[in-house]
C-alpha positions as CSV (number, residue, x, y, z in Angstrom):
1,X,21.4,-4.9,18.3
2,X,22.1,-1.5,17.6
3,X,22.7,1.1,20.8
4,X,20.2,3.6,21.0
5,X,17.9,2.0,18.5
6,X,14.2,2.8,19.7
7,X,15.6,5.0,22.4
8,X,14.3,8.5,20.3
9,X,18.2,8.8,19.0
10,X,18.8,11.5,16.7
11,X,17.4,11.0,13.3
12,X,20.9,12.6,12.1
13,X,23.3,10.5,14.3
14,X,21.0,7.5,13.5
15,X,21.7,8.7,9.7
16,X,25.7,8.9,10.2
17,X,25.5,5.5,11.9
18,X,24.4,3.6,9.2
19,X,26.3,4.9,6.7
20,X,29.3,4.3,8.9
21,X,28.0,0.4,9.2
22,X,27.5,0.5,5.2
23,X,23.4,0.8,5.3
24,X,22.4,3.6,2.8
25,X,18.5,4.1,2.9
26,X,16.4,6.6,0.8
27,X,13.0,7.6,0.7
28,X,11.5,7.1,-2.7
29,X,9.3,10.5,-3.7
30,X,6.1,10.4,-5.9
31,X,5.6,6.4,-5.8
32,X,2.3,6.1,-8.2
33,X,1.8,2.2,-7.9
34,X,3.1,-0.8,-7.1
35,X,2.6,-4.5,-8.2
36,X,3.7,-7.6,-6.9
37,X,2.5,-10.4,-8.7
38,X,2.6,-13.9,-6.9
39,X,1.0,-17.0,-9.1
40,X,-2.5,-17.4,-7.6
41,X,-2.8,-13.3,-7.1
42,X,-1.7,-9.6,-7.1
43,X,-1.1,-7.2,-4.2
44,X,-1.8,-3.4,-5.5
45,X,-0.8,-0.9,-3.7
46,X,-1.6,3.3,-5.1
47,X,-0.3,5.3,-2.3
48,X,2.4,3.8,-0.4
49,X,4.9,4.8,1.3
50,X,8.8,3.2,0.1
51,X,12.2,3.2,1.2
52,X,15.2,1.5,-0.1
53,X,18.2,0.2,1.5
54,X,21.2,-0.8,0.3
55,X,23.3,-3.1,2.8
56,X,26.6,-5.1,1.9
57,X,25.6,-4.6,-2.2
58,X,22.0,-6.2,-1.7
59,X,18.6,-3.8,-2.3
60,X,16.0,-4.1,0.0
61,X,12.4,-2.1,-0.3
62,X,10.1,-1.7,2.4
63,X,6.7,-0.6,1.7
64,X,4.2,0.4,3.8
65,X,0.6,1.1,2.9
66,X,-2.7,-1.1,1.9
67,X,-3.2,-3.3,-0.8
68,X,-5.9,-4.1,-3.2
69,X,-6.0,-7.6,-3.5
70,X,-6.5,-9.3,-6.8
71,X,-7.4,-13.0,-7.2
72,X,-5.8,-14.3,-10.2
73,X,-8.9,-15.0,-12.2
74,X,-9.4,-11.7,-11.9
75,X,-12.1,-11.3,-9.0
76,X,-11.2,-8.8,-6.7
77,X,-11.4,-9.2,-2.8
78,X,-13.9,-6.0,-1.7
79,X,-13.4,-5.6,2.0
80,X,-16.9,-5.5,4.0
81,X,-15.9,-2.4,5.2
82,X,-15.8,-0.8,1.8
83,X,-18.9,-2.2,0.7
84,X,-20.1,-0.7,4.2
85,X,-18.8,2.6,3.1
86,X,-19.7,3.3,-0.5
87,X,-23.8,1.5,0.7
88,X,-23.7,4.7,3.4
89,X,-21.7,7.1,0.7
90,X,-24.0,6.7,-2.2
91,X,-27.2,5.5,-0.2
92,X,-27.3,2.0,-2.6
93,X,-28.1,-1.6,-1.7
94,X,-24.8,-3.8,-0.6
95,X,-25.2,-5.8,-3.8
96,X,-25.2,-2.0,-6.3
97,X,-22.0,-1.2,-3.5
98,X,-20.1,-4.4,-4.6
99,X,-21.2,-4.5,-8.1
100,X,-19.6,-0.6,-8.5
101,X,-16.1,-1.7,-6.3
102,X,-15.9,-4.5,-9.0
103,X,-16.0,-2.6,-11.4
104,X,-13.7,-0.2,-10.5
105,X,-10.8,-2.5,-9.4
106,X,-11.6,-2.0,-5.2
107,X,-11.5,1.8,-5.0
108,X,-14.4,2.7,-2.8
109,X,-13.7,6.7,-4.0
110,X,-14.0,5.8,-7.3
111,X,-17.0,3.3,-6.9
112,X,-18.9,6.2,-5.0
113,X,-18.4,8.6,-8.2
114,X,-19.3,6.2,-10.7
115,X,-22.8,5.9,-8.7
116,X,-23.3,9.4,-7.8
117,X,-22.9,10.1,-11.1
């Protein structure tokens, strides 16, 4: 365990800590997507947040954000809650809702626009 750790230390001391110990992390800036692709499905995620950490020569990422989840044949998996949201955004039936999420690859913003306009 590191001393301190979870304690509100100093961002900076935290900072020269690790890099005494040999951890470097960075913040990645502008991150558009990011894929991870696993045999039976793929985990989307369009705004995340990433850092990276190099310890002892290995590379570790950490993300942190939600992903869209996409079943390997394709089907996405539409949250109820974003069916719930675009029905109330753009006043349609749950089936229109769904139909509009599949076809625009689980973005409830984007499935609102396409029926609004």
């Amino acid at each position: 365990m590191i001393p301190g750790l979870g304690r509100g230390m100093n961002p900076r001391k935290m900072k020269m800590m690790m890099k005494r110990m040999g951890i470097e992390v960075e913040e990645l800036d502008n991150v558009e997507k990011i894929l991870i692709r696993t045999a039976d499905r793929e985990y989307v995620f369009d705004d995340a947040s990433v850092s990276m950490m190099v310890t002892q020569g290995q590379t570790t990422f950490n993300i942190v954000g939600e992903p869209r989840i996409i079943e390997k044949e394709g089907a996405i998996k539409i949250p109820e809650e974003d069916i719930q949201i675009v029905m109330g955004q753009a006043g349609v039936s749950y089936e229109a809702a769904k139909k509009a999420l599949q076809e625009n690859e689980g973005n409830p913003a984007e499935a609102i626009i396409s029926l609004m306009g």
